[in-house]
C-alpha positions as CSV (number, residue, x, y, z in Angstrom):
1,X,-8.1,10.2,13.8
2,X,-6.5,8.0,16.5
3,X,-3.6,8.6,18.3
4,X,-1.0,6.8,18.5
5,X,0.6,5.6,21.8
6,X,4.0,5.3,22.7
7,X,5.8,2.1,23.5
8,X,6.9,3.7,26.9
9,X,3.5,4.7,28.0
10,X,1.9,1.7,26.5
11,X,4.9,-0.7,29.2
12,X,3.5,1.7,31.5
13,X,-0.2,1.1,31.3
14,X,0.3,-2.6,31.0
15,X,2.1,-2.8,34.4
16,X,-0.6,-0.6,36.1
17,X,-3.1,-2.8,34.8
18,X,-1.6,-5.6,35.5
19,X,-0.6,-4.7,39.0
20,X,-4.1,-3.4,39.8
21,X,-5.6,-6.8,38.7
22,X,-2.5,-8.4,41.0
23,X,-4.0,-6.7,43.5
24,X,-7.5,-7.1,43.4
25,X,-7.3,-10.8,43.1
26,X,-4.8,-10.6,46.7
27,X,-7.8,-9.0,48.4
28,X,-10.2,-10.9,47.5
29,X,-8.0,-14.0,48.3
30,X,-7.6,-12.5,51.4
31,X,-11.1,-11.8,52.4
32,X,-12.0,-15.1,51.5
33,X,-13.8,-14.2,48.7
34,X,-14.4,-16.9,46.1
35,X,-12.3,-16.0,42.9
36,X,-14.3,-15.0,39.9
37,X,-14.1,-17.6,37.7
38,X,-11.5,-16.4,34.4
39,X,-13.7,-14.9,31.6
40,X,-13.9,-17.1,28.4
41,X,-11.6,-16.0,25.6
42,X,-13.3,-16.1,22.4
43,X,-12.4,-18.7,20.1
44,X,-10.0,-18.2,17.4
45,X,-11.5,-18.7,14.3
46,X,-9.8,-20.8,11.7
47,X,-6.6,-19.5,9.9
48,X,-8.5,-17.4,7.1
49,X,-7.1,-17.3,3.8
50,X,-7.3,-14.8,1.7
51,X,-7.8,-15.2,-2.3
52,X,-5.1,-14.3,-4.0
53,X,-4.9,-10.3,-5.2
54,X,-6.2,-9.4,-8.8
55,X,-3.4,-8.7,-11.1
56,X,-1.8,-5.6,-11.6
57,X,-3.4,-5.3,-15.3
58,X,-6.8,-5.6,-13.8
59,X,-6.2,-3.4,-11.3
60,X,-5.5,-0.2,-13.1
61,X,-8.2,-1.3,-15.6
62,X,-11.2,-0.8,-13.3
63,X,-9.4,1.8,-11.3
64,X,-9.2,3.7,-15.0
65,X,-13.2,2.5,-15.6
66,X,-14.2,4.0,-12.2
67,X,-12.3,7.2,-12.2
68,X,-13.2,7.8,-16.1
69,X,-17.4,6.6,-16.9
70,X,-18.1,6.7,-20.5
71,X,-20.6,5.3,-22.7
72,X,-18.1,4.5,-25.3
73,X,-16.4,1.6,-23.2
74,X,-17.9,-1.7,-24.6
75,X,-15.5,-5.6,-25.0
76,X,-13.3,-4.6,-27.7
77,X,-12.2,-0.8,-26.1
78,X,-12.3,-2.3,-22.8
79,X,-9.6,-5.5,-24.2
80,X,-7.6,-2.9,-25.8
81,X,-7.1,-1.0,-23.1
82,X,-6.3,-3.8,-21.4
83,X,-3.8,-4.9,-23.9
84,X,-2.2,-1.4,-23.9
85,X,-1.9,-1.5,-19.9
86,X,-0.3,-4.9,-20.0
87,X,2.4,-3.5,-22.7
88,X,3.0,-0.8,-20.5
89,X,3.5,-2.6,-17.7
90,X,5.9,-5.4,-19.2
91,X,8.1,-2.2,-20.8
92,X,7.8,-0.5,-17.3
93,X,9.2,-3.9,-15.8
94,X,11.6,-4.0,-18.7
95,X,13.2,-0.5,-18.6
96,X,13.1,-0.6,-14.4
97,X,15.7,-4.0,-14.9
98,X,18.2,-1.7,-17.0
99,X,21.1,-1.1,-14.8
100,X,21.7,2.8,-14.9
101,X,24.8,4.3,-12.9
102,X,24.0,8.2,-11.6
103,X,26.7,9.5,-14.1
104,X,24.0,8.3,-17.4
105,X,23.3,10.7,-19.2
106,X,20.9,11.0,-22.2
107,X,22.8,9.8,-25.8
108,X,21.5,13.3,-27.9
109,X,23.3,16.4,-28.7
110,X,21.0,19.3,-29.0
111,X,21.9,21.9,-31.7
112,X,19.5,24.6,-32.6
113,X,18.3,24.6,-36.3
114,X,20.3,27.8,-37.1
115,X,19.5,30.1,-40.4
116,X,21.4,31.3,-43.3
117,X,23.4,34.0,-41.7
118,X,24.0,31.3,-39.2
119,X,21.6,32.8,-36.1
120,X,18.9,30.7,-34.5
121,X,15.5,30.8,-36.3
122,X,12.6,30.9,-33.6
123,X,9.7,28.6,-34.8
């Protein structure tokens, strides 16, 4: 795993580099040495663009094909599957819109179903 380097340290290394290559370039200048000529940058290749991402739907469906082999997938389980993700999905989007304040609370009373004599029957 690589660690990861502080901005501080990574200033730090920068100006020491820089400032040795400063330097070295002042000696050799001064010694009348020839300069080395500057080394050739590689060429930037052309912006690369990337195809568009797969949707969502498709997504989980091969995720769920990968993680789950069977021999019992074939078109129509696989398109219903599919169909059921997408569902999900649109409801998910649906319910995540709703506007809920933290004071919502579930619309349900709970009451025990209570016997005869009026205690609580255990089932």
């Amino acid at each position: 795993m690589a660690s990861r380097m502080r901005r501080r340290e990574f200033a730090r290394q920068l100006t020491v580099g820089a400032g040795g290559l400063a330097a070295a370039l002042t000696t050799a200048q001064a010694l009348g040495a020839e300069t080395p000529p500057a080394p050739k940058l590689p060429e930037e290749p052309a912006a690369k663009v990337e195809p568009p991402a797969p949707p969502l739907e498709v997504l989980l469906l091969t995720y769920l094909v990968r993680t789950y082999p069977s021999d019992n997938y074939n078109d129509v389980a696989i398109q219903g599957i599919f169909r059921d993700l997408r569902g999900d999905l649109a409801r998910g989007k649906l319910l995540s819109e709703f506007p809920l304040k933290n004071s919502d609370e579930p619309a349900f009373v709970f009451s025990p179903y209570r016997g005869t004599d009026g205690t609580p029957v255990e089932g």
